[in-house]
Backbone bond lengths (Angstrom), bond angles and torsions (degrees), N, CA, C in turn:
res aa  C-N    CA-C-N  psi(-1)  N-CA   C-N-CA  omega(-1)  CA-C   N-CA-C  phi
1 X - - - 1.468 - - 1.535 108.94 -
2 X 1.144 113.24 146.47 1.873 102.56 -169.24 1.399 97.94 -100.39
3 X 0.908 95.59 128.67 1.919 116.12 164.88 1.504 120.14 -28.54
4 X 2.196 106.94 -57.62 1.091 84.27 179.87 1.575 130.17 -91.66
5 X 1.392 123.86 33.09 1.072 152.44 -178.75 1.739 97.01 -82.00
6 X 1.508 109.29 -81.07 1.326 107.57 -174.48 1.308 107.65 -61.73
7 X 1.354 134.86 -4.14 1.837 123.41 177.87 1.617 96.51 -91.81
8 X 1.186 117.66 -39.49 1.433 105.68 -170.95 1.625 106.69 -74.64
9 X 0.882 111.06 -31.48 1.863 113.00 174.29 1.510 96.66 -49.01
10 X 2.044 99.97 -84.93 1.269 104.19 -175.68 1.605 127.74 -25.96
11 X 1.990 120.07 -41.95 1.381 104.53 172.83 1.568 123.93 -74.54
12 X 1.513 112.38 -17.30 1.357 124.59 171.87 1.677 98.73 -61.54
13 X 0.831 111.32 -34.39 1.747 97.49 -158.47 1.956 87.21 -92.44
14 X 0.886 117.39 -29.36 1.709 133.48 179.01 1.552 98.83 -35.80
15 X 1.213 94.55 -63.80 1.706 120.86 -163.65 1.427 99.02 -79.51
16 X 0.893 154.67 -23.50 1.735 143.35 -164.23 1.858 90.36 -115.91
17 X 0.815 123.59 -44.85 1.972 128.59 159.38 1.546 96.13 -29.84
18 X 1.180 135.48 -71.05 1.546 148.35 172.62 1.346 111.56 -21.16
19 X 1.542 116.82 -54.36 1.250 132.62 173.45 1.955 122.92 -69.23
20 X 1.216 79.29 -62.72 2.030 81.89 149.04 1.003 133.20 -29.55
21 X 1.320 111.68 -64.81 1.552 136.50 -165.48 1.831 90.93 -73.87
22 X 1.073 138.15 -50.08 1.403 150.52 -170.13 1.819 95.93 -51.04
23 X 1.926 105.48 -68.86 1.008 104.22 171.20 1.896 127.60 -43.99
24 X 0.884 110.85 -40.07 1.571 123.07 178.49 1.310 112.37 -86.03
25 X 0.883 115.50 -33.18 1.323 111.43 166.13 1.994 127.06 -49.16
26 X 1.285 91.69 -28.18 1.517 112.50 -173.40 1.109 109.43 -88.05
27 X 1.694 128.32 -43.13 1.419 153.41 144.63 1.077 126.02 -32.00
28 X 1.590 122.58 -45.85 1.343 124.30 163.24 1.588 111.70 -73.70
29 X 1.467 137.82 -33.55 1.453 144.13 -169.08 1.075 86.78 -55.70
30 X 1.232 131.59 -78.82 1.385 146.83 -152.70 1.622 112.95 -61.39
31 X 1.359 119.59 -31.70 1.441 123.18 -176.28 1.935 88.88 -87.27
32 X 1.629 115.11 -52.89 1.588 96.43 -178.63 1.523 110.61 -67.42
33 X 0.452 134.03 -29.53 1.903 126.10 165.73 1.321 127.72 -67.69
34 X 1.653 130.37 -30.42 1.347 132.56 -162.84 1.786 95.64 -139.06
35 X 0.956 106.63 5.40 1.526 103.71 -174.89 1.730 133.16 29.14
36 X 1.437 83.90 33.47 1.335 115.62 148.42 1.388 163.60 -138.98
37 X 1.755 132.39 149.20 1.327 111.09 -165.96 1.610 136.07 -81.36
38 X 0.485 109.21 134.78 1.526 115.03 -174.14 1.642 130.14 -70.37
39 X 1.102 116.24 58.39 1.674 119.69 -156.54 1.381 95.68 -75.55
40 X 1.070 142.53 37.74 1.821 137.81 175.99 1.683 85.17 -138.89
41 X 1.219 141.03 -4.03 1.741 133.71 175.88 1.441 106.06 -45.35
42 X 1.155 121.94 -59.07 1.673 133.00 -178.09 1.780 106.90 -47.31
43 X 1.160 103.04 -49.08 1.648 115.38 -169.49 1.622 102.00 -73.57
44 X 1.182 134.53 -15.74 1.022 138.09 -159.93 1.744 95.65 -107.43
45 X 1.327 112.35 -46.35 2.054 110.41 146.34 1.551 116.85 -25.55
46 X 1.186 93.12 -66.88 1.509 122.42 170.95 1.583 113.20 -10.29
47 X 1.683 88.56 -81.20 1.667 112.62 -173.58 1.743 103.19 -69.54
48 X 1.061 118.74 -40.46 1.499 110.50 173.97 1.573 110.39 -62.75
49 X 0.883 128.64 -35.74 1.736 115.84 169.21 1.084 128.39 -63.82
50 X 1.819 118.37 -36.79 1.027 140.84 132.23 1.698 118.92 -7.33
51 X 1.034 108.62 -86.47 2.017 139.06 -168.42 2.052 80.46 -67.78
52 X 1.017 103.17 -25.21 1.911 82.55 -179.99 1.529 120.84 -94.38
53 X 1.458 105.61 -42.40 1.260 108.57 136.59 1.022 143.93 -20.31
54 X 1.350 125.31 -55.45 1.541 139.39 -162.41 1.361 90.69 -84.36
55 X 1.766 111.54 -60.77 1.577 92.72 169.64 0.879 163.66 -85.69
56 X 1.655 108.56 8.23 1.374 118.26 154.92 2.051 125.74 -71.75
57 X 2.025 89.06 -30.51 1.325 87.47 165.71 1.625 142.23 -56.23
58 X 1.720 92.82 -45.83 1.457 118.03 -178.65 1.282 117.10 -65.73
59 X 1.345 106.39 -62.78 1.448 129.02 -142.39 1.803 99.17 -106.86
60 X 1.292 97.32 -23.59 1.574 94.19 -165.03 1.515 140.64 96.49
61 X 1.036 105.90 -26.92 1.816 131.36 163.88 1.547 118.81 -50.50
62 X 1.221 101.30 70.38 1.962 95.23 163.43 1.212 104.09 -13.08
63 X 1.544 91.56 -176.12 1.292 100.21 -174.63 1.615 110.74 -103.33
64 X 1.381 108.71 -25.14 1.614 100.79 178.28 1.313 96.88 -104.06
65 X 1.154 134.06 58.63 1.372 134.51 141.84 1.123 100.53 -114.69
66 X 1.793 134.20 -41.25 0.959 144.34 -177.43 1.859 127.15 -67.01
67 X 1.449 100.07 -6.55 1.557 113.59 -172.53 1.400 103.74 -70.11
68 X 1.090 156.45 13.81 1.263 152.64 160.07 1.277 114.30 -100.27
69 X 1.453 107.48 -30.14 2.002 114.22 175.20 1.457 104.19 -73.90
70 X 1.540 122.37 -56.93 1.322 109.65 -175.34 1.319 114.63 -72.97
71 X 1.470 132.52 0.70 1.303 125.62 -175.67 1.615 102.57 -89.26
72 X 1.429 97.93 -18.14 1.880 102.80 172.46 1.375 128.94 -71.74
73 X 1.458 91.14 -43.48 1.640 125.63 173.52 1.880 91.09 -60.06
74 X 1.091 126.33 -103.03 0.964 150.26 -165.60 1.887 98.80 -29.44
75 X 0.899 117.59 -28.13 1.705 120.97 177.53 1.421 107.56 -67.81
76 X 1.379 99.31 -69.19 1.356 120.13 -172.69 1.314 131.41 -49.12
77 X 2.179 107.14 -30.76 0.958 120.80 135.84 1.612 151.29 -57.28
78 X 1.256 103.94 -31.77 1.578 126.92 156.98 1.227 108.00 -45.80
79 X 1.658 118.15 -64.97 1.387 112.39 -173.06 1.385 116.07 -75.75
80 X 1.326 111.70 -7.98 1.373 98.78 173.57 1.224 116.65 -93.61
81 X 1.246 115.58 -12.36 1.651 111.32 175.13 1.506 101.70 -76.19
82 X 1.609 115.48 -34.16 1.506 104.05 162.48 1.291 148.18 -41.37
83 X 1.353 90.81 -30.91 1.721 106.60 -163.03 1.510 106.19 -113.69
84 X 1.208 123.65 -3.73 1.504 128.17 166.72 1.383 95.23 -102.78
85 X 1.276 145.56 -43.66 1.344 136.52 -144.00 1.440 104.64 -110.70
86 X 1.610 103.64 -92.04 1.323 130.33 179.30 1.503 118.98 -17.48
87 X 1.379 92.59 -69.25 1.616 105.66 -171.44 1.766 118.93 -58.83
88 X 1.498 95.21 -1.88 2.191 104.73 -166.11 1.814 75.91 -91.90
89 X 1.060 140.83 10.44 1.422 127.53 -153.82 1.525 91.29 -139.36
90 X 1.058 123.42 16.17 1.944 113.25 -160.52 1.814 99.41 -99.86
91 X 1.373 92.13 115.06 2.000 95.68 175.65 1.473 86.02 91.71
92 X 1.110 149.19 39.26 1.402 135.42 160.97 1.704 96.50 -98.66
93 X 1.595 107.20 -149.19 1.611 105.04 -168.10 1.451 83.75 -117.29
94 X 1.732 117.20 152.69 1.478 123.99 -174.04 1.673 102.15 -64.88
95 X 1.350 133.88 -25.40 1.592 112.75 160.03 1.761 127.10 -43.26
96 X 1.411 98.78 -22.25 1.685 94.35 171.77 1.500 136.25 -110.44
97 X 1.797 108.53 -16.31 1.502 106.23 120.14 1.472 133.24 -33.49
98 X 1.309 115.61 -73.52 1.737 112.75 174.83 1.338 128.48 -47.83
99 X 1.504 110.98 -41.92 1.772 116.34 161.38 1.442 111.77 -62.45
100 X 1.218 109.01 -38.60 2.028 100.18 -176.72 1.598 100.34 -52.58
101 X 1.659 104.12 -72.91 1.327 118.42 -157.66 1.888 98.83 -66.21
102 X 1.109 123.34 -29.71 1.678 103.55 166.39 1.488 102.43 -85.73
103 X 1.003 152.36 -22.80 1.339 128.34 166.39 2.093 113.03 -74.16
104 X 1.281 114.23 -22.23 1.643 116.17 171.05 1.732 102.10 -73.14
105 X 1.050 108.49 -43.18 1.678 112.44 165.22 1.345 121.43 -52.58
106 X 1.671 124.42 -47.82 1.065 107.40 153.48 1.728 139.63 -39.79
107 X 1.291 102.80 -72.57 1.221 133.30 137.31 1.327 105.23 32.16
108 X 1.967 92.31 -108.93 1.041 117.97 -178.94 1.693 122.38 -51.38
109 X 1.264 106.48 -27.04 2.215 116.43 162.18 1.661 104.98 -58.54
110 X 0.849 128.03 -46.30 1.706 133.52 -157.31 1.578 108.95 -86.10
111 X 1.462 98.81 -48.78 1.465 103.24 -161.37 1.877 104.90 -60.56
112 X 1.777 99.22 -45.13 1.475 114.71 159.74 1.062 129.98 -3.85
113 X 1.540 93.73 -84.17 1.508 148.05 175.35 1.547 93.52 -42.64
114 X 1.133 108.74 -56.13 2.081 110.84 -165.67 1.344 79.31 -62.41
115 X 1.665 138.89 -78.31 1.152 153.96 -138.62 1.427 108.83 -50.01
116 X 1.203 95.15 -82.66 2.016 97.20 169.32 1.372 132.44 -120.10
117 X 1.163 101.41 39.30 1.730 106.81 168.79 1.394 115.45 98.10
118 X 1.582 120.30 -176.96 1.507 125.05 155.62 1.367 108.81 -93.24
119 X 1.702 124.81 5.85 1.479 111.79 -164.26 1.287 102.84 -66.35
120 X 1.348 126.82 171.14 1.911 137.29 153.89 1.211 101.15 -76.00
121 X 1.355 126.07 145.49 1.403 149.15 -175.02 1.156 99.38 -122.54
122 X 2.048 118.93 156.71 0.883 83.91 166.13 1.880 89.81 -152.27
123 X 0.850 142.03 179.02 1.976 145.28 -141.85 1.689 85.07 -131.61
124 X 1.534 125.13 105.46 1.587 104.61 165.70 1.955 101.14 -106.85
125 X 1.386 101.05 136.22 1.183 112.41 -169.71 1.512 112.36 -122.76
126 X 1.420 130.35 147.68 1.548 123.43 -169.03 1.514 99.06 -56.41
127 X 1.426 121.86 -56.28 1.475 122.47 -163.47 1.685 109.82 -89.91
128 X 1.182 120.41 26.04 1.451 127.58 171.48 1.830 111.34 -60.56
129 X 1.587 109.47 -37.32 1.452 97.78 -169.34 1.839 102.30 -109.10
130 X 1.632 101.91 -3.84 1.483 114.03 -178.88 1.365 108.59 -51.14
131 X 1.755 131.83 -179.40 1.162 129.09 -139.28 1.615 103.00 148.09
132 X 1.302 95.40 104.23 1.340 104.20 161.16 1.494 118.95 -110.67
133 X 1.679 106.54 133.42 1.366 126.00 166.18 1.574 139.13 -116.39
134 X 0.850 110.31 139.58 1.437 135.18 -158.07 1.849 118.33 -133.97
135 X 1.230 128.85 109.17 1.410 127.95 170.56 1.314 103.13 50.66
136 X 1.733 139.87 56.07 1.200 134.24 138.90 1.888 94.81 102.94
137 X 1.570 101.19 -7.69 1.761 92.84 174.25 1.748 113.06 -116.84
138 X 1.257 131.19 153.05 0.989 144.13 161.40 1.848 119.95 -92.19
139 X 0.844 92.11 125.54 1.937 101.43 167.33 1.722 114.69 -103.15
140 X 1.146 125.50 90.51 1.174 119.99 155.86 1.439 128.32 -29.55
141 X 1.505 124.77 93.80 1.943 141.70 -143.59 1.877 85.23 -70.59
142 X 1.649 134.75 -44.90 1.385 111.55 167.62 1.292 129.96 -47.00
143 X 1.357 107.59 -39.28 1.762 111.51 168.69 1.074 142.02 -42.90
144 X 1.536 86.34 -54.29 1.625 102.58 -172.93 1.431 95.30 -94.40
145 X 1.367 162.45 17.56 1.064 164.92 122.74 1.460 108.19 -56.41
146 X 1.354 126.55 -30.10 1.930 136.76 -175.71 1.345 61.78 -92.09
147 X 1.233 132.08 -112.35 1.611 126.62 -142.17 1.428 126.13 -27.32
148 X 1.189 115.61 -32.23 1.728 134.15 -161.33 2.013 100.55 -83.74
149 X 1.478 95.97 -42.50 1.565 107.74 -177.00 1.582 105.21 -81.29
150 X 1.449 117.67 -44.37 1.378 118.24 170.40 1.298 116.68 -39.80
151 X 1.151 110.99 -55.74 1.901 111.53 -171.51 1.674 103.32 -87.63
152 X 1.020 121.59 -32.94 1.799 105.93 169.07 1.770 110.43 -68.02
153 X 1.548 124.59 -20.03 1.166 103.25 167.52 1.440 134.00 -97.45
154 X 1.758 107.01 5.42 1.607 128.85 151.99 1.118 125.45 -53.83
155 X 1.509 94.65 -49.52 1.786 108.14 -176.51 1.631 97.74 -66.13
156 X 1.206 117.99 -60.30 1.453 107.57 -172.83 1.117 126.69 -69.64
157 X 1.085 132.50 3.77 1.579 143.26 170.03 1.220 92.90 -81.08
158 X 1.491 116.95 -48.64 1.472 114.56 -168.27 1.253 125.79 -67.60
159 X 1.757 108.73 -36.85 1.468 113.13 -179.17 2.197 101.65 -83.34
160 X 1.385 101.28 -29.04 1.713 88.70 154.37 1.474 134.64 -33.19
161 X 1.631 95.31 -69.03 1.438 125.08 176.94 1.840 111.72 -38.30
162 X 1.311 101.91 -50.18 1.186 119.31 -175.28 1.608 136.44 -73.33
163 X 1.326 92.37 -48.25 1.773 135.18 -167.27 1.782 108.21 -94.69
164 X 0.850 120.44 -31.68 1.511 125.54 -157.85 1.975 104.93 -107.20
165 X 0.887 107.51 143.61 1.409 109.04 -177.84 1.480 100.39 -79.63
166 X 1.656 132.19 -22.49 1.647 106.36 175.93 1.581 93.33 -89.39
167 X 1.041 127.15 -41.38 1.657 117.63 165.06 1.758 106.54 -12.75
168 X 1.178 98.27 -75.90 1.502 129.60 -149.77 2.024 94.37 -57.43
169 X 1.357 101.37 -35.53 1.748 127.85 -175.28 1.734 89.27 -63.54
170 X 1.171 104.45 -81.71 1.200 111.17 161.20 1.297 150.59 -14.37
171 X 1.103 118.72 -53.03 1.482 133.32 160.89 1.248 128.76 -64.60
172 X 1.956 117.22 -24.89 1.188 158.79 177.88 1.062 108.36 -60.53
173 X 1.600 106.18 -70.73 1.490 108.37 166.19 1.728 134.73 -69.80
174 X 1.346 99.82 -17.45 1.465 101.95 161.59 1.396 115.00 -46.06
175 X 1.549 113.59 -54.03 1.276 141.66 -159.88 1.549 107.32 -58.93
176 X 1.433 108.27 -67.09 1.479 133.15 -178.16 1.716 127.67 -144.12
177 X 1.065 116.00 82.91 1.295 117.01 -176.03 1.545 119.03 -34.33
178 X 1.563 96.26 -67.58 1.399 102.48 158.43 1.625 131.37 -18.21
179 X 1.343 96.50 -82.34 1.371 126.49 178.44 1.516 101.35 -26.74
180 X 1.700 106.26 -81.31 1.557 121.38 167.19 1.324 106.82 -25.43
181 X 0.940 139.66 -67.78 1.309 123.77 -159.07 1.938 109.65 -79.31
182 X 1.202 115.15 -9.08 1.313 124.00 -178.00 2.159 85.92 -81.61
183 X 0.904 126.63 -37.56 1.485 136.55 -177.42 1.722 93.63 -70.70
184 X 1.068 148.84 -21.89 1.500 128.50 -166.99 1.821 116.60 92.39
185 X 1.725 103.70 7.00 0.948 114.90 176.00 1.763 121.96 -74.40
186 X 0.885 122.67 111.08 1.616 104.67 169.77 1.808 107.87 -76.66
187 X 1.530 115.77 121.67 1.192 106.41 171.82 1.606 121.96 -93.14
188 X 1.959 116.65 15.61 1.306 107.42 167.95 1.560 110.88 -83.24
189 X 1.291 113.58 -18.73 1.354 121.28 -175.50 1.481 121.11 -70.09
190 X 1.606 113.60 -38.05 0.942 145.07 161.81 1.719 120.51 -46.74
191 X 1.216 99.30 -43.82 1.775 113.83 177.93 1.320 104.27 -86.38
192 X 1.576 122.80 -48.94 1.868 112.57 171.04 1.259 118.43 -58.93
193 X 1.593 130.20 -12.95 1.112 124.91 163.70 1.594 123.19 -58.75
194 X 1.760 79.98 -69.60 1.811 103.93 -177.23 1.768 108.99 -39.21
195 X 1.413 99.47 -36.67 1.754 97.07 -156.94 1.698 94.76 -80.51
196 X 1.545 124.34 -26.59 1.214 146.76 169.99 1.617 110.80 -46.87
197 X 1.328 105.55 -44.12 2.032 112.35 -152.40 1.968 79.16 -95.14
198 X 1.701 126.69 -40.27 1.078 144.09 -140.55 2.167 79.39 -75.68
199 X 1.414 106.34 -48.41 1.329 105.34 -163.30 1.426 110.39 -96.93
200 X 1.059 136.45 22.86 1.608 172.30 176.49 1.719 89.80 -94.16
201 X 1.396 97.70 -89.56 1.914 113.16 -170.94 1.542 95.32 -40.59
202 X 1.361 141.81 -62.43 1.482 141.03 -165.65 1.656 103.65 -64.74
203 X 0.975 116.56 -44.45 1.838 118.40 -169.67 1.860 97.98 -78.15
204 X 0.988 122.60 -49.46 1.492 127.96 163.33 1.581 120.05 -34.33
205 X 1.637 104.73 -54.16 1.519 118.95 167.67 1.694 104.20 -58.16
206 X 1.279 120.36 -54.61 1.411 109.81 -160.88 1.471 107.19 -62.39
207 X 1.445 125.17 -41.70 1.133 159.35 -153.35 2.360 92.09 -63.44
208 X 1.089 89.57 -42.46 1.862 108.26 178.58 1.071 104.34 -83.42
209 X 1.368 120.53 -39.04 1.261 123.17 -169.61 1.897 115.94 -64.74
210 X 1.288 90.10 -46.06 1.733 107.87 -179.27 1.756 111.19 -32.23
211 X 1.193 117.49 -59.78 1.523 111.35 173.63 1.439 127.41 -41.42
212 X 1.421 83.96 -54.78 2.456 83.58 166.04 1.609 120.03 -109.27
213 X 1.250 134.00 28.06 0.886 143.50 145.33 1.817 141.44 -120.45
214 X 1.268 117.03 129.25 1.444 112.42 174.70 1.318 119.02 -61.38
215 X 1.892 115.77 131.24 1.412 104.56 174.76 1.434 127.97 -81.87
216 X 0.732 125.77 120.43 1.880 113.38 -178.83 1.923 94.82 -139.69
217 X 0.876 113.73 -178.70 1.308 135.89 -166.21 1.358 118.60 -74.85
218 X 1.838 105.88 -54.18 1.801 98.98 157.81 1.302 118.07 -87.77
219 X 1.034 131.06 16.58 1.794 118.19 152.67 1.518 121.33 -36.06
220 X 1.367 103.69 -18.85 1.614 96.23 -171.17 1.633 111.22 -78.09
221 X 1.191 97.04 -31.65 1.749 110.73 -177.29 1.444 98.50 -45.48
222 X 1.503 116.72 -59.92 1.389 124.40 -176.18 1.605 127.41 -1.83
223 X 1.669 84.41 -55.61 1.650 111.42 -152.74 1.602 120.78 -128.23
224 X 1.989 90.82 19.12 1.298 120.79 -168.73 1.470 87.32 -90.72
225 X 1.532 112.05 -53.82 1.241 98.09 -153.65 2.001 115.68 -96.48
226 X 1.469 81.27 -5.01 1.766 100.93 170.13 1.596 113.22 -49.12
227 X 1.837 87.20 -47.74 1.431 97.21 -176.85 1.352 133.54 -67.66
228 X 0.841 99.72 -24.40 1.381 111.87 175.65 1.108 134.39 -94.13
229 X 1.442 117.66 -2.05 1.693 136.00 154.83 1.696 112.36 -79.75
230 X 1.948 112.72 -49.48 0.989 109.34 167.38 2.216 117.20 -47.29
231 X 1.259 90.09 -39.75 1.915 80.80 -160.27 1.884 93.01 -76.09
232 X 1.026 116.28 -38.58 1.535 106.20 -176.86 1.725 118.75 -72.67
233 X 1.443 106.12 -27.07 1.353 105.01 177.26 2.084 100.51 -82.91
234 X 1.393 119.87 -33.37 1.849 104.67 165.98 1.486 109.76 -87.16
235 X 1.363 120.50 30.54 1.568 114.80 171.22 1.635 113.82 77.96
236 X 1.468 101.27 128.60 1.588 107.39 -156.49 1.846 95.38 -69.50
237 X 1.374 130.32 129.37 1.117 127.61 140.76 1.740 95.76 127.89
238 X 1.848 121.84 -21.05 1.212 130.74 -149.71 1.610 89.80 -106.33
239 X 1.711 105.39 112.55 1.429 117.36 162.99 1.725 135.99 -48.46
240 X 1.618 89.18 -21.40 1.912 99.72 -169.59 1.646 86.73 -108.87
241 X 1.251 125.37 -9.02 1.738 112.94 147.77 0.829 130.79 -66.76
242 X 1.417 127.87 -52.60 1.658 150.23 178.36 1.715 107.56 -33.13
243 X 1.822 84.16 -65.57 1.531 91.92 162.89 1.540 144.15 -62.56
244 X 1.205 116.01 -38.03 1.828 116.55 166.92 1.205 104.75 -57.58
245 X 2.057 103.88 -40.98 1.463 93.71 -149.60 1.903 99.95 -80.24
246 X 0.994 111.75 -18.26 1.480 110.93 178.94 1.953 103.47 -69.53
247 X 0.858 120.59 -35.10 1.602 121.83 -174.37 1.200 118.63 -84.65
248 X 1.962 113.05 -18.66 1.444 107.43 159.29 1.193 111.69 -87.50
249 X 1.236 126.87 -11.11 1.748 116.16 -172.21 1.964 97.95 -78.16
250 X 1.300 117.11 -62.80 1.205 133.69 146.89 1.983 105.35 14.78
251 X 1.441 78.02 -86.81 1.723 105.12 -175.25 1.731 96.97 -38.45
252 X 1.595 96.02 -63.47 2.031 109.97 -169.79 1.288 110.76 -38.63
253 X 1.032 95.57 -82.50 1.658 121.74 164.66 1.957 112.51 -7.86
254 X 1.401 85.75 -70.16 1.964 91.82 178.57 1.546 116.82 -71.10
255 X 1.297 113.78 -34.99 1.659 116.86 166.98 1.439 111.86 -57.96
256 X 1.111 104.25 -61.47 1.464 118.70 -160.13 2.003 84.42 -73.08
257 X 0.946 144.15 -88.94 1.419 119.92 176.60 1.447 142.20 -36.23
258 X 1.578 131.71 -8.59 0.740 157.38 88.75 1.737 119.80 19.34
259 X 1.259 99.00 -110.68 1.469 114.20 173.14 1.497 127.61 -71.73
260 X 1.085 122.30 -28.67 1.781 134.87 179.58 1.324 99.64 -93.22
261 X 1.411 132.98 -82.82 1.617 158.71 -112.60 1.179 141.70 142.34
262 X 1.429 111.19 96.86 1.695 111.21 178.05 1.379 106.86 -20.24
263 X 1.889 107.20 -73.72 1.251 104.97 -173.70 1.649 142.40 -51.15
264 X 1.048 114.47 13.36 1.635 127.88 -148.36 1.897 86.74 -157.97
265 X 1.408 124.18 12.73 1.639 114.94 168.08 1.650 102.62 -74.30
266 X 1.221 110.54 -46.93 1.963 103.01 -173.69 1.131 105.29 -63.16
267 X 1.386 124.86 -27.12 1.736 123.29 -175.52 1.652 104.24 -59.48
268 X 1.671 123.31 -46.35 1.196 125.90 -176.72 1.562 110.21 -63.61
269 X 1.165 123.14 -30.49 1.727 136.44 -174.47 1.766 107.45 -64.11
270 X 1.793 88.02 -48.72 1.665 92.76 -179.14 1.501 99.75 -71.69
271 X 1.250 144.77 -24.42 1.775 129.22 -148.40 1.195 75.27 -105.68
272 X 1.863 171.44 -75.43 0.869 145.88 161.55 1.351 137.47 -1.09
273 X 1.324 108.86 -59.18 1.735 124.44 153.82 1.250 118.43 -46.99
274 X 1.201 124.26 -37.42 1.367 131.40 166.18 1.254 129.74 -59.61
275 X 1.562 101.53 -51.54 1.260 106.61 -162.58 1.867 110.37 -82.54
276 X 1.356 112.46 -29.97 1.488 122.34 159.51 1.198 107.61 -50.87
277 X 1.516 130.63 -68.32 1.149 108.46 -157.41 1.965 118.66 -82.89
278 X 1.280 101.46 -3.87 1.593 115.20 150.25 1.593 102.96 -43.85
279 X 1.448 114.44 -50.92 1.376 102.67 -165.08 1.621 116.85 -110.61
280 X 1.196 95.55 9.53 1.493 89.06 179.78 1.802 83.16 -153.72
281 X 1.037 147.88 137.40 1.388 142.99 -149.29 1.354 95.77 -131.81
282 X 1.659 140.06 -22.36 0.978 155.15 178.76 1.465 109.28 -76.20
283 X 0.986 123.80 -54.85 1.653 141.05 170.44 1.741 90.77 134.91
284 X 1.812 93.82 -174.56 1.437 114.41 -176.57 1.845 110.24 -42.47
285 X 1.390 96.61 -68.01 1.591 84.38 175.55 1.962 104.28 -141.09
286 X 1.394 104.74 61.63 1.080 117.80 138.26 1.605 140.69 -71.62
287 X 1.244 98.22 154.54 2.049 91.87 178.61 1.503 104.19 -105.34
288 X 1.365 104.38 153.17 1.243 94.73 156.21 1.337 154.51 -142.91
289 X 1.062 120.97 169.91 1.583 127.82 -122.27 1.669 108.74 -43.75
């Protein structure tokens, strides 16, 4: 088998892992802060390809010139799905979390769908067919630009998380709701953020995504259910899981399509998923309960 076969896979799958991990990353904020899941995360990909689209169509704005507008857009929307929706649901039983966010998932597919069609869309960008090479391998320049933006907006979530006094609010209430609020914390404020920064990370992903992917309406499914193998296989709630675990599925995914079958790459992602949490039931660096 030639070597540089499996290195060029492996960085292909390197680079689209980046994007994963981005998505989950947003997925896990929101479940470690509100201790809940988010089944509309994918759809919220969705709308960021969408909002990049529109403005590259309309307005003219690529899309990575444009990553600071939809990350505004995309906030502002977060909290508002918070503050109309979410929050009528806060202290109920997790069956009515899961019905909100799969019925906002619906939702958000249809309303689309009414909006601009089932056609494929598609983002043309100067560096869409660009490609950098090096020693017999190529890097697709959208990739490694999704990869390059993926991990600078980990780190800063992280040094947020950490560094920042609503971070710090934040983390508090992850910890102890209770508690937090015995501190002077409000923890509803705390959750319109998280679900805010959570739908930021997903519209950001779509936003990268646009160069190698068609937009249409179920794209979100795609990376609905990606996500949610990545955050449970790096441990539900743990940011430096989200991330490995998004860059090994990534990796699986391109090998295992690669050498076996495109069609049969998520099959390799799930028997991985499996087989970890066979051995560690918590995930990569989850706790447990």
């Amino acid at each position: 088998m030639d070597s540089t076969i499996i290195l060029q896979t492996t960085l292909n799958g390197l680079m689209i892992g980046g994007v994963y991990a981005l998505v989950a990353v947003g997925l896990t904020l929101i479940f470690g802060v509100m201790k809940i899941v988010n089944f509309a995360q994918g759809e919220f990909v969705m709308l960021g390809m969408y909002v990049s689209w529109a403005l590259a169509t309309f307005v003219g704005i690529g899309p990575y010139p444009g990553l600071l507008i939809v990350a505004v857009i995309m906030f502002v929307g977060g909290w508002l799905t918070f503050k109309l929706l979410i929050i009528r649901i806060i202290g109920k039983s997790d069956e009515a979390f899961i019905l909100l966010t799969l019925g906002l998932s619906i939702f958000l597919q249809n309303i689309t769908l009414l909006a601009f069609g089932a056609d494929y869309l598609t983002v043309t960008t100067t560096v869409k067919d660009a490609a950098i090479r090096f020693g017999g391998l190529a890097i697709s320049l959208p990739r490694l630009i999704a990869f390059g933006v993926a991990l600078v907006m980990v780190a800063a979530l992280t040094l947020f998380l950490n560094r920042t006094d609503t971070g710090r609010a934040m983390r508090a209430t992850a910890e102890s709701r209770e508690v937090a609020t015995l501190l002077g914390i409000d923890p509803v404020s705390c959750f319109a953020v998280a679900f805010g920064v959570g739908t930021v990370m997903a519209g950001i992903a779509g936003v990268l995504l646009t160069p190698m992917f068609y937009v249409y309406p179920g794209v979100g499914t795609l990376f609905n259910t990606t996500a949610f193998i990545v955050v449970v296989l790096g441990g539900m709630g743990s940011l430096t899981g989200a991330l490995v675990g998004g860059l090994l599925i990534g990796i699986v995914e391109a090998l295992g399509g690669t050498f076996v079958s495109l069609d049969l790459s998520q099959l390799f992602a799930f028997l991985i998923f499996l087989a970890v949490l066979f051995v560690r039931p918590s995930g990569l660096f989850g706790r447990s309960a």
